[in-house]
mmCIF file of the C-alpha atoms, coordinates in Angstrom:
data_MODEL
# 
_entry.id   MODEL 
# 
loop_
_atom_site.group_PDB 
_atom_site.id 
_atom_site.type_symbol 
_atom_site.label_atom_id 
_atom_site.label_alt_id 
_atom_site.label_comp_id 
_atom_site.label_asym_id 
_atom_site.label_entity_id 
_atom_site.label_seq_id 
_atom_site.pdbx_PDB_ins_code 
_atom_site.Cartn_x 
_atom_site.Cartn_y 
_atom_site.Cartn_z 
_atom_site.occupancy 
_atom_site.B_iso_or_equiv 
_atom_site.pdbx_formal_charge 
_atom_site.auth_seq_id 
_atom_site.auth_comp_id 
_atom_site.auth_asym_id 
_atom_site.auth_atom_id 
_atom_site.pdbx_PDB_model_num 
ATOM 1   C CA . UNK A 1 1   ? 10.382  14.175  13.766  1.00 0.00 ? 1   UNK A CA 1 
ATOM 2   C CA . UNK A 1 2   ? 8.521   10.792  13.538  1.00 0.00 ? 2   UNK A CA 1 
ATOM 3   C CA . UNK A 1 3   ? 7.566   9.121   10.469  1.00 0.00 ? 3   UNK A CA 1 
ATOM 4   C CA . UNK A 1 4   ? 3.838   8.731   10.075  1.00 0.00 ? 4   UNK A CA 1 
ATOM 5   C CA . UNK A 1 5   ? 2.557   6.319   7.648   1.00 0.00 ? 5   UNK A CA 1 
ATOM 6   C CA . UNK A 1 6   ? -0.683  5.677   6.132   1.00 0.00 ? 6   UNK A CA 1 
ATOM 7   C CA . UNK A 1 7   ? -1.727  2.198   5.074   1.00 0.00 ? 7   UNK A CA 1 
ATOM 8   C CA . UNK A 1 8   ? -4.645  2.371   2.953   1.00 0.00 ? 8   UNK A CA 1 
ATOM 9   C CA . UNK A 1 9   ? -6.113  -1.552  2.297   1.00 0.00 ? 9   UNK A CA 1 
ATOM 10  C CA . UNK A 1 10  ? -8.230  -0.939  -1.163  1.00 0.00 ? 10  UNK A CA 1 
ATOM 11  C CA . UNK A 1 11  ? -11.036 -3.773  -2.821  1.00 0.00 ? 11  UNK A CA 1 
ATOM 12  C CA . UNK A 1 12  ? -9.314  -5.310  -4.889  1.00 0.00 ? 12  UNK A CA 1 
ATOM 13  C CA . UNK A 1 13  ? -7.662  -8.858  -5.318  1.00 0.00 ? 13  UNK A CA 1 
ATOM 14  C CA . UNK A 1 14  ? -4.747  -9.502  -2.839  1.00 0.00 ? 14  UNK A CA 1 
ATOM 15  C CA . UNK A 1 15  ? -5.776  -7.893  0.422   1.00 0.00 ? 15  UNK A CA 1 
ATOM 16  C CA . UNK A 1 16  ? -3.568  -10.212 1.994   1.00 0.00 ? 16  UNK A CA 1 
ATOM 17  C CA . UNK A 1 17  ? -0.656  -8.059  0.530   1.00 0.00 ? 17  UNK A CA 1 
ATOM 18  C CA . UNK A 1 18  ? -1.986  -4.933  2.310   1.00 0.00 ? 18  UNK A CA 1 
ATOM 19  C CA . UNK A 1 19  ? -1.370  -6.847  5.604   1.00 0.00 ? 19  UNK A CA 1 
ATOM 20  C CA . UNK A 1 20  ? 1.608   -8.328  4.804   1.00 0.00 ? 20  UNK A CA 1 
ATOM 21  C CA . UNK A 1 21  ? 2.745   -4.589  4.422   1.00 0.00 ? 21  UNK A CA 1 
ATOM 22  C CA . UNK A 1 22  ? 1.044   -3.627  7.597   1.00 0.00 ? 22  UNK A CA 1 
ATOM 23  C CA . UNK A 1 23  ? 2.938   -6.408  9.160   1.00 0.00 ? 23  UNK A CA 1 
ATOM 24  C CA . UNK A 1 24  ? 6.450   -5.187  8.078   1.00 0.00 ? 24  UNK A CA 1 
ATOM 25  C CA . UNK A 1 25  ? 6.202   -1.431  9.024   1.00 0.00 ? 25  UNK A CA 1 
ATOM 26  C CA . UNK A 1 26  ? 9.083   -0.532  11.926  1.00 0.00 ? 26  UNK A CA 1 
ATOM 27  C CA . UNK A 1 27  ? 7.514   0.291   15.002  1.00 0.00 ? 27  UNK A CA 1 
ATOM 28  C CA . UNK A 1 28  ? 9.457   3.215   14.966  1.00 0.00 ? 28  UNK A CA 1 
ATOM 29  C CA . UNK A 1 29  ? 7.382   4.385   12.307  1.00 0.00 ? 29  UNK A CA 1 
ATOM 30  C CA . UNK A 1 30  ? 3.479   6.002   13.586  1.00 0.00 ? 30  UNK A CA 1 
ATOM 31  C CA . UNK A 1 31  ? 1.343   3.796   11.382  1.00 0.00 ? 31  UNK A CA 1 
ATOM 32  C CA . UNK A 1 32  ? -1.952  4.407   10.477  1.00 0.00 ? 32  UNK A CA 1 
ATOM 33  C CA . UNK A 1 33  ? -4.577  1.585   8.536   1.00 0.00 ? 33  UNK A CA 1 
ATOM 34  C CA . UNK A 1 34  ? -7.558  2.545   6.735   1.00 0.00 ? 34  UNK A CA 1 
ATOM 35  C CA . UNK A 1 35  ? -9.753  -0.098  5.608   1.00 0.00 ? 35  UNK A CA 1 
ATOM 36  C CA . UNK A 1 36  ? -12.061 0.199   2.513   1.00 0.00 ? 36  UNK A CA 1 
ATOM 37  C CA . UNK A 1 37  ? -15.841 -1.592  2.438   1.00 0.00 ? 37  UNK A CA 1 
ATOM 38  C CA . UNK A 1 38  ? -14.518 -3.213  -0.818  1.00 0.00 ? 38  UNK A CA 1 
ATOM 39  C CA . UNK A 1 39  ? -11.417 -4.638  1.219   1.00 0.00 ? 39  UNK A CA 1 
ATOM 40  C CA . UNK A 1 40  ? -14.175 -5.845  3.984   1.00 0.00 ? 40  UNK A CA 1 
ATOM 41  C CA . UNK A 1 41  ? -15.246 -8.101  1.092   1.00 0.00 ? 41  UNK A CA 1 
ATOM 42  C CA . UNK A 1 42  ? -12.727 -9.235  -0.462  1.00 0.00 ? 42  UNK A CA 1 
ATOM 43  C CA . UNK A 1 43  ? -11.237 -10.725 2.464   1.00 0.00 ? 43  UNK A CA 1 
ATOM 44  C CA . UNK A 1 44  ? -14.204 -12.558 3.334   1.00 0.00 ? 44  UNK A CA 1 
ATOM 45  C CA . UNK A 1 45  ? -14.130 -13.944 0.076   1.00 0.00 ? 45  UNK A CA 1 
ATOM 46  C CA . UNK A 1 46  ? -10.427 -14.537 -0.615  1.00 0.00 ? 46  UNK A CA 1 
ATOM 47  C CA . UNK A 1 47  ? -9.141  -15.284 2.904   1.00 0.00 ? 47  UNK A CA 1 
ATOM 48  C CA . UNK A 1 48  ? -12.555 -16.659 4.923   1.00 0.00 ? 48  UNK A CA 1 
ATOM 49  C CA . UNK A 1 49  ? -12.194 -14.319 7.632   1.00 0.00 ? 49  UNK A CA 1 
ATOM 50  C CA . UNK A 1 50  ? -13.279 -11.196 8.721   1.00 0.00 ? 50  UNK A CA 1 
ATOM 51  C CA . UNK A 1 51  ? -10.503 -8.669  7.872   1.00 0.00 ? 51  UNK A CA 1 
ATOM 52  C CA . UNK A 1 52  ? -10.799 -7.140  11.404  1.00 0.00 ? 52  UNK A CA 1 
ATOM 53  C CA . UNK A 1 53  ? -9.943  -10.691 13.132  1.00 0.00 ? 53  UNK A CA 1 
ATOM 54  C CA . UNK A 1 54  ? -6.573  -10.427 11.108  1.00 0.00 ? 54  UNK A CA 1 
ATOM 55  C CA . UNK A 1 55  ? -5.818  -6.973  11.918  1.00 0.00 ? 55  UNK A CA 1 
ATOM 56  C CA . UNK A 1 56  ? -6.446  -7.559  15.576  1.00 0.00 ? 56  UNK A CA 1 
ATOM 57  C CA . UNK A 1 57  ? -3.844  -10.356 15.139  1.00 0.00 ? 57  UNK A CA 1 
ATOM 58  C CA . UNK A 1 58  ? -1.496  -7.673  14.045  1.00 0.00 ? 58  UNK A CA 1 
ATOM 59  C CA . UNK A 1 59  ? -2.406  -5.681  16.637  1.00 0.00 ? 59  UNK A CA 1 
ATOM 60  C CA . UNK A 1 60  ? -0.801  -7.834  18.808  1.00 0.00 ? 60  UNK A CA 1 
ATOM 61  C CA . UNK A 1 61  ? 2.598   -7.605  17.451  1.00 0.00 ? 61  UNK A CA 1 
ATOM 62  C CA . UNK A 1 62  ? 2.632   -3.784  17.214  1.00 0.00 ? 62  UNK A CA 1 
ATOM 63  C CA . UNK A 1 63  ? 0.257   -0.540  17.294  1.00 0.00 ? 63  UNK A CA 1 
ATOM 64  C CA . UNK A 1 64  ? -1.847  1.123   14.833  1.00 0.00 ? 64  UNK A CA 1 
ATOM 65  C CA . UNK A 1 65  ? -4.728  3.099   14.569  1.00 0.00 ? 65  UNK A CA 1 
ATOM 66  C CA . UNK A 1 66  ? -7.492  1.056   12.224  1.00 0.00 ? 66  UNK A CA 1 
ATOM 67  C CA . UNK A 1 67  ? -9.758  3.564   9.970   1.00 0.00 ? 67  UNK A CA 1 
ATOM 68  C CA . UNK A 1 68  ? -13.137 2.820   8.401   1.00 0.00 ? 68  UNK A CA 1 
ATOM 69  C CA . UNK A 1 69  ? -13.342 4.491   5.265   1.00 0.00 ? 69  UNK A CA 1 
ATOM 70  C CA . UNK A 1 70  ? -16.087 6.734   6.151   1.00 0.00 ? 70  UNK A CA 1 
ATOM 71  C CA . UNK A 1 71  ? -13.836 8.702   9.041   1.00 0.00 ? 71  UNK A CA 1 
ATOM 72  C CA . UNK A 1 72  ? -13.744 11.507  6.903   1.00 0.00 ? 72  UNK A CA 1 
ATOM 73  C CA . UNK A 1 73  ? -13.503 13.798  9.843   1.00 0.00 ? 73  UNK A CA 1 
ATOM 74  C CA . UNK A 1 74  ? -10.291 11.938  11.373  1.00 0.00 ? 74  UNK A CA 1 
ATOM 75  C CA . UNK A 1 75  ? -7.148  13.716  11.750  1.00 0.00 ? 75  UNK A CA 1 
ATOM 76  C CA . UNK A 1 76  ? -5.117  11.733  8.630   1.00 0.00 ? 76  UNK A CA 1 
ATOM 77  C CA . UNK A 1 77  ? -7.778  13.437  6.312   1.00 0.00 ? 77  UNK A CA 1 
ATOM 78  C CA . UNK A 1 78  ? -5.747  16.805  6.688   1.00 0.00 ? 78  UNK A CA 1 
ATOM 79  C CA . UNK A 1 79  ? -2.397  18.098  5.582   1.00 0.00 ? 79  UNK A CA 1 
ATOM 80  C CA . UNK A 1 80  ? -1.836  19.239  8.852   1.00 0.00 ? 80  UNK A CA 1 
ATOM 81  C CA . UNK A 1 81  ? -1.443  16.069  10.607  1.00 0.00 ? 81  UNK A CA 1 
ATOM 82  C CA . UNK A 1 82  ? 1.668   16.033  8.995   1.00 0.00 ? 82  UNK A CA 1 
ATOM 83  C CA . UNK A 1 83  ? 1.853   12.200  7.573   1.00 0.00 ? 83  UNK A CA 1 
ATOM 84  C CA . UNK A 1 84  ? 5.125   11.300  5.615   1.00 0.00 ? 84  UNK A CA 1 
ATOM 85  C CA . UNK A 1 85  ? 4.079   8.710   3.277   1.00 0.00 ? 85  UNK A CA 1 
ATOM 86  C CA . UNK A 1 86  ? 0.977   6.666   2.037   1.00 0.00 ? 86  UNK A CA 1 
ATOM 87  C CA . UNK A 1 87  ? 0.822   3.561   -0.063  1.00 0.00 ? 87  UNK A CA 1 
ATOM 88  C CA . UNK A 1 88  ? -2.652  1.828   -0.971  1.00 0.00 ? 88  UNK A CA 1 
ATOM 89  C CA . UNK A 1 89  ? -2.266  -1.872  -1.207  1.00 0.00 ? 89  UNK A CA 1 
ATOM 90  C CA . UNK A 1 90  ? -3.876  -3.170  -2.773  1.00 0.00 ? 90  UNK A CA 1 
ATOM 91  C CA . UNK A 1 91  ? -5.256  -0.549  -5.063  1.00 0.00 ? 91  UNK A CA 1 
ATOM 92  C CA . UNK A 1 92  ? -8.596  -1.398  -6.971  1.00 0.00 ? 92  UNK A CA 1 
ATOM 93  C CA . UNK A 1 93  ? -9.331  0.416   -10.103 1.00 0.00 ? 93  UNK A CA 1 
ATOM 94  C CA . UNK A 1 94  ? -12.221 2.231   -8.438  1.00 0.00 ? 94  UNK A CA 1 
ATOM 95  C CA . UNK A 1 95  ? -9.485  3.804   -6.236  1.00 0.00 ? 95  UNK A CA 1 
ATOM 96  C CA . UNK A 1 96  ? -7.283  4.408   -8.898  1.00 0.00 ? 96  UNK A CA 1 
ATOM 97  C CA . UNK A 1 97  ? -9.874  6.334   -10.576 1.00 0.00 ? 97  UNK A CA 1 
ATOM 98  C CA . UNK A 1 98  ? -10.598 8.537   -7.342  1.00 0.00 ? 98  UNK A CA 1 
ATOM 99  C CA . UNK A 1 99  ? -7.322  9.216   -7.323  1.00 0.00 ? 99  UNK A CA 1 
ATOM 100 C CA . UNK A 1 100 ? -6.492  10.488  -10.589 1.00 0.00 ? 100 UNK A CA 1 
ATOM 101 C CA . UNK A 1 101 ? -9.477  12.568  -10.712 1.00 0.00 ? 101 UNK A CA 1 
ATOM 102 C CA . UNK A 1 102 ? -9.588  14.369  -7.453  1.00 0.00 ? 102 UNK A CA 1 
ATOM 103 C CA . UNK A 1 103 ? -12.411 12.702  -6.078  1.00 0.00 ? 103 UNK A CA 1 
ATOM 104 C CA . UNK A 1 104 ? -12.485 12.398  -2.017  1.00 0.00 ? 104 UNK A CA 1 
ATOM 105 C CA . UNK A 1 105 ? -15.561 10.997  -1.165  1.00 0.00 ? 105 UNK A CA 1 
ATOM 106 C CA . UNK A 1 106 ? -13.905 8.095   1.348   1.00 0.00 ? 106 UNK A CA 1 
ATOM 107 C CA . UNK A 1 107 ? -10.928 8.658   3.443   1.00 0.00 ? 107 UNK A CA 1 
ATOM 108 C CA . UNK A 1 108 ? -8.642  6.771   1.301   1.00 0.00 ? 108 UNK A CA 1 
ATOM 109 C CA . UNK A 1 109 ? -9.316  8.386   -1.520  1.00 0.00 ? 109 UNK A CA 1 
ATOM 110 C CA . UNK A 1 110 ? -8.943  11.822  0.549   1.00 0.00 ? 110 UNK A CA 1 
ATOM 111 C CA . UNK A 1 111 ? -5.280  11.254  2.079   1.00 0.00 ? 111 UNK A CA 1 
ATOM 112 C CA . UNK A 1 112 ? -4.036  10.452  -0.929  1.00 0.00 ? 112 UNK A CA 1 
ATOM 113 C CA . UNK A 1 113 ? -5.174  13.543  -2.136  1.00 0.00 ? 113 UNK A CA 1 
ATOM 114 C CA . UNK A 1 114 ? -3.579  15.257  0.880   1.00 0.00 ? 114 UNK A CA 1 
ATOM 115 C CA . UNK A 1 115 ? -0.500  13.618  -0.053  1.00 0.00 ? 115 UNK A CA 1 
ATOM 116 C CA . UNK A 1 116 ? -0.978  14.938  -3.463  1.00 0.00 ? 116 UNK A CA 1 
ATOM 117 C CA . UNK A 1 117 ? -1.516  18.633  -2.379  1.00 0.00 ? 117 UNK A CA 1 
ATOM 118 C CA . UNK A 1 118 ? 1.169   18.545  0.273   1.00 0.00 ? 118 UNK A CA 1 
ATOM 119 C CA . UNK A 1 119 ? 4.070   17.220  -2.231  1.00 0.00 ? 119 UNK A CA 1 
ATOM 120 C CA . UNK A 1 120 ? 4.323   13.969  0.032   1.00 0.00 ? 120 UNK A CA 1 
ATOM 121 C CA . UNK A 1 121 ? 4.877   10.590  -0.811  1.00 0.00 ? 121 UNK A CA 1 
ATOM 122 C CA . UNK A 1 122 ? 2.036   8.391   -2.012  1.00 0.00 ? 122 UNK A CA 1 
ATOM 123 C CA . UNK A 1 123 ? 2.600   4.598   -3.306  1.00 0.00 ? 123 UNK A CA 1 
ATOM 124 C CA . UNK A 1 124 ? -0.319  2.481   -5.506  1.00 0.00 ? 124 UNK A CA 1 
ATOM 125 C CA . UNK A 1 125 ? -0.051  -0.879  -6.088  1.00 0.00 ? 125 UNK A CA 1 
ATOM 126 C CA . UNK A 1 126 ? -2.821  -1.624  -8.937  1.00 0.00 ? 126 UNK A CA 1 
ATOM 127 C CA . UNK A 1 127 ? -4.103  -5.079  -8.709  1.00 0.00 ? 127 UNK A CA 1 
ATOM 128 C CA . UNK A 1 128 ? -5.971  -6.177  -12.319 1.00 0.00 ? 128 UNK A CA 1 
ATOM 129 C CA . UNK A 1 129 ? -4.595  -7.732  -14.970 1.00 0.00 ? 129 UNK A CA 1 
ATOM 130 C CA . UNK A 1 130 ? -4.586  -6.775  -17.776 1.00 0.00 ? 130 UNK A CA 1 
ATOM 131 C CA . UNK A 1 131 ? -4.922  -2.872  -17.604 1.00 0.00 ? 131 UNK A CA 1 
ATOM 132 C CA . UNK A 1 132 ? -7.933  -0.983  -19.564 1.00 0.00 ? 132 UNK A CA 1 
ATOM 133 C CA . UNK A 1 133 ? -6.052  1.503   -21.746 1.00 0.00 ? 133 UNK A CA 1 
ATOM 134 C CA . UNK A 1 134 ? -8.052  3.911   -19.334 1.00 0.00 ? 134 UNK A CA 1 
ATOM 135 C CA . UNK A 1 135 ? -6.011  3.063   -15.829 1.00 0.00 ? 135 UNK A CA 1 
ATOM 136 C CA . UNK A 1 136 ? -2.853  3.070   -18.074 1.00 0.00 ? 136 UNK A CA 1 
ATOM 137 C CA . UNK A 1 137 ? -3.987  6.616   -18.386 1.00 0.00 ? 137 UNK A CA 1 
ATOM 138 C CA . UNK A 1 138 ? -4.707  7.175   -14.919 1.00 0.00 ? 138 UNK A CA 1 
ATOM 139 C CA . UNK A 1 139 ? -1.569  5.841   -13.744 1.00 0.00 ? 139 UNK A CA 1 
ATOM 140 C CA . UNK A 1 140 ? 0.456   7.699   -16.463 1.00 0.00 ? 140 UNK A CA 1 
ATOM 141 C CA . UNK A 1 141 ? -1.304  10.803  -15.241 1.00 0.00 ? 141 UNK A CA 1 
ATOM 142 C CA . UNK A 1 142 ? -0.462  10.157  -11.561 1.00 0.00 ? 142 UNK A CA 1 
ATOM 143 C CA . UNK A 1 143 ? 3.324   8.779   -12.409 1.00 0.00 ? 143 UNK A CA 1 
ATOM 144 C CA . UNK A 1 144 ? 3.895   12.421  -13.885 1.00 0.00 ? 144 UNK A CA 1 
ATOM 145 C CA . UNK A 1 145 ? 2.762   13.696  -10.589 1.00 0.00 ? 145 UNK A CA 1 
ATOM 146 C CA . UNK A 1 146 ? 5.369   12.188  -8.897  1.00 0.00 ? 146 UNK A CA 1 
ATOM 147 C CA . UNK A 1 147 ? 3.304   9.196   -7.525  1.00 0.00 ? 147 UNK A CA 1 
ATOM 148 C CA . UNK A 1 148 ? 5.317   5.327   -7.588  1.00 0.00 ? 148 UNK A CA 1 
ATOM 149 C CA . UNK A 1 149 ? 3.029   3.472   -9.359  1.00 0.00 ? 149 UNK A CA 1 
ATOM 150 C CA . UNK A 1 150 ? 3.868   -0.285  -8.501  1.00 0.00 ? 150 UNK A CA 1 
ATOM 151 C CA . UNK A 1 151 ? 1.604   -3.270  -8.764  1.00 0.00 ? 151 UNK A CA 1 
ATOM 152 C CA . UNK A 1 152 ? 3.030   -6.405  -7.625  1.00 0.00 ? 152 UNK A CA 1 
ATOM 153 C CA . UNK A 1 153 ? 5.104   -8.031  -10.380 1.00 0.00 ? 153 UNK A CA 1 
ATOM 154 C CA . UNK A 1 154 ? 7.235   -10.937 -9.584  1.00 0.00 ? 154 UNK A CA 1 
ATOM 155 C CA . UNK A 1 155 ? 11.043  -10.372 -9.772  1.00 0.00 ? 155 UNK A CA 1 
ATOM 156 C CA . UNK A 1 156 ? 12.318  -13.466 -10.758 1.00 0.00 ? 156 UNK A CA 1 
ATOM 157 C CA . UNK A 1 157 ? 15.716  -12.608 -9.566  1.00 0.00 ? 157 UNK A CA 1 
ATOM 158 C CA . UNK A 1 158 ? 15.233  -12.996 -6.337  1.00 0.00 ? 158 UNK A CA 1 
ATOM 159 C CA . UNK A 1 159 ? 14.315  -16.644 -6.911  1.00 0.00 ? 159 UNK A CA 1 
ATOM 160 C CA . UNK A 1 160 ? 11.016  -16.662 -5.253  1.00 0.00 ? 160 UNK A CA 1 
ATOM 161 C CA . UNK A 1 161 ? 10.253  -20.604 -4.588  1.00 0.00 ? 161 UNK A CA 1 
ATOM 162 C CA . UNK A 1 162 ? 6.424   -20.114 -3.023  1.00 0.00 ? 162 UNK A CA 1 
ATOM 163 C CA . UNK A 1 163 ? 3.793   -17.637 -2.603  1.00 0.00 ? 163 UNK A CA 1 
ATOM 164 C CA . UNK A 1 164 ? 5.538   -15.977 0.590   1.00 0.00 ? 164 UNK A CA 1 
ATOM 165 C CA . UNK A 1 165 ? 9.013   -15.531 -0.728  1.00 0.00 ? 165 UNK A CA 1 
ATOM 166 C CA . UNK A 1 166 ? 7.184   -13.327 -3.870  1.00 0.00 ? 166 UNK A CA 1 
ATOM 167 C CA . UNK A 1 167 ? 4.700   -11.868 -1.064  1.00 0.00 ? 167 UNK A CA 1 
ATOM 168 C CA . UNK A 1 168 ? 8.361   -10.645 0.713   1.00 0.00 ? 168 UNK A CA 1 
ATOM 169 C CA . UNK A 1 169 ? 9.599   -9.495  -2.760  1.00 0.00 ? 169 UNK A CA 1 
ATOM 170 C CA . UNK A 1 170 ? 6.667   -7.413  -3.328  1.00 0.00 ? 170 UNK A CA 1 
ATOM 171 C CA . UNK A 1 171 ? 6.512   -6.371  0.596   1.00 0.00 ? 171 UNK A CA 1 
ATOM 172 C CA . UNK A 1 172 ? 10.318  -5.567  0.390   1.00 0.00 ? 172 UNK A CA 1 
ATOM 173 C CA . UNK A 1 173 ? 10.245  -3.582  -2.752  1.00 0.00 ? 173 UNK A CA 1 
ATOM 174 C CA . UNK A 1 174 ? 7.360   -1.449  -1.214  1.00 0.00 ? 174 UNK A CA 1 
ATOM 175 C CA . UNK A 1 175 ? 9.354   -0.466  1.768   1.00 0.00 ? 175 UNK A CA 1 
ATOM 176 C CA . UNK A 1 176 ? 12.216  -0.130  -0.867  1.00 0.00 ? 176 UNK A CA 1 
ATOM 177 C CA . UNK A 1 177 ? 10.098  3.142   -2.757  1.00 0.00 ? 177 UNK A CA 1 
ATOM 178 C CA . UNK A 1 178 ? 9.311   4.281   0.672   1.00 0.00 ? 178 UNK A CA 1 
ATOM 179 C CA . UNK A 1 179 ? 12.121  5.000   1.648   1.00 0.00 ? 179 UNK A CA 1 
ATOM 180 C CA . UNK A 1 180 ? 11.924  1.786   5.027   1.00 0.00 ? 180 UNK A CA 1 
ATOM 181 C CA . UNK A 1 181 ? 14.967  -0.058  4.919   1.00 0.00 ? 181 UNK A CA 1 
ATOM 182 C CA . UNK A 1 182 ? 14.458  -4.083  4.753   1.00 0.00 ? 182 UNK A CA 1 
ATOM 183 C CA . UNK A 1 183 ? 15.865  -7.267  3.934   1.00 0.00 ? 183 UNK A CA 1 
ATOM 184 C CA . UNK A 1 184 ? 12.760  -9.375  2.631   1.00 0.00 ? 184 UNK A CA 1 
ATOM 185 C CA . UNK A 1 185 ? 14.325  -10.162 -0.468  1.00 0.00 ? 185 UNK A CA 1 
ATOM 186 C CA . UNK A 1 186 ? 17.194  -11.030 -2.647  1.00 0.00 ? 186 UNK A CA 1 
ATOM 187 C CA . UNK A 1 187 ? 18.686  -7.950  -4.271  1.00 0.00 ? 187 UNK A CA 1 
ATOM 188 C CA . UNK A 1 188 ? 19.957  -8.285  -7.987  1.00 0.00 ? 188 UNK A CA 1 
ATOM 189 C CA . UNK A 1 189 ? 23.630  -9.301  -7.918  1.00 0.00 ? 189 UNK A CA 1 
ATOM 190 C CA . UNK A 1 190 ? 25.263  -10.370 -11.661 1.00 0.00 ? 190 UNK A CA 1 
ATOM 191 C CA . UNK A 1 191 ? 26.888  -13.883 -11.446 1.00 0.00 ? 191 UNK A CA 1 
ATOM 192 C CA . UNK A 1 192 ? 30.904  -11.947 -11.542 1.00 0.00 ? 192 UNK A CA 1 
ATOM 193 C CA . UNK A 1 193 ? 29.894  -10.021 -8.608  1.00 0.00 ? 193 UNK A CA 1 
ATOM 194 C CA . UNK A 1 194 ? 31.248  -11.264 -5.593  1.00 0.00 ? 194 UNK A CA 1 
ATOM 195 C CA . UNK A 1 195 ? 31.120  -10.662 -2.158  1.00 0.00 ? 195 UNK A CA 1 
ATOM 196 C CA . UNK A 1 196 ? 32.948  -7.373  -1.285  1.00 0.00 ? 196 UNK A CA 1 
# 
């Protein structure tokens, strides 16, 4: 059976990394973006273009179907499309919120509650810093769900030396709780371990 992924792109800080992920999913894998408003925004403001210019860009390099999050009436809205595994990146605390309360009023919001209700796997990367004691609780709630809760925290093993070696890290370690195999990053090795 093929893999289908969703690829929600949340309003918060770091909409870059949501592309960055888009641009490391297999084409073997049936991906799917959706795109939030707040996302729309932020990219304007963080990256000076129009998000859709730099998903068209990936477009190039492989396929995917691009969602507005209004498309509450597209097929990835219901447990019977059958979609393996979700991860919103970045993941604003608006969408964290929806999340952990049930709330589907947008179509991110709604596939990860179809993820939820069909025991599937679902990935948040919460982008603030620091947290309110209130998405601590959210994510708490959601971790004992079964949901990987994992914002983008720099491993300084891997010896990132610029921006894109701890976007790759991040990127990699994604893929890594998805279950995509990858090779964007160092893996931890102790000193006395050689090379078997």
């Amino acid at each position: 059976m093929e893999q289908k992924l969703v690829i929600g792109v949340g309003g918060a800080s770091g909409v870059h990394l949501g592309l960055r992920l888009i641009e490391h999913i297999p084409d073997s894998i049936e991906l799917f973006v959706v795109v939030s408003e707040g996302a729309k925004d932020v990219a304007y403001n963080e990256l000076g273009v129009d998000i859709e210019v730099c998903l068209d860009t990936l477009k190039q390099k492989r396929a995917f179907r691009i969602y507005d999050e209004d498309e509450l009436d597209s097929g990835i809205a219901s447990g019977s499309f059958g979609i393996s595994a979700m991860a919103v990146v970045p993941t604003s605390m608006n969408l964290l919120a929806k999340i952990a309360n049930g709330l589907c009023d947008e179509l991110i919001s709604r596939c990860a509650s179809v993820m939820l209700k069909e025991g599937r796997k679902l990935l948040l990367a919460p982008r603030e810093m620091p947290f309110s004691p209130i998405a601590l609780s959210q994510m708490s709630t959601l971790s004992s769900l079964g949901v990987i809760i994992a914002p983008p925290n720099v491993g300084y093993y891997a010896k990132p030396k610029d921006l894109e070696s701890m976007e790759k890290l991040f990127v990699g370690k994604w893929l890594d709780a998805l279950g995509i195999p990858n090779t964007l990053y160092a893996r931890w090795k102790h000193h006395t371990e050689g090379n078997l």
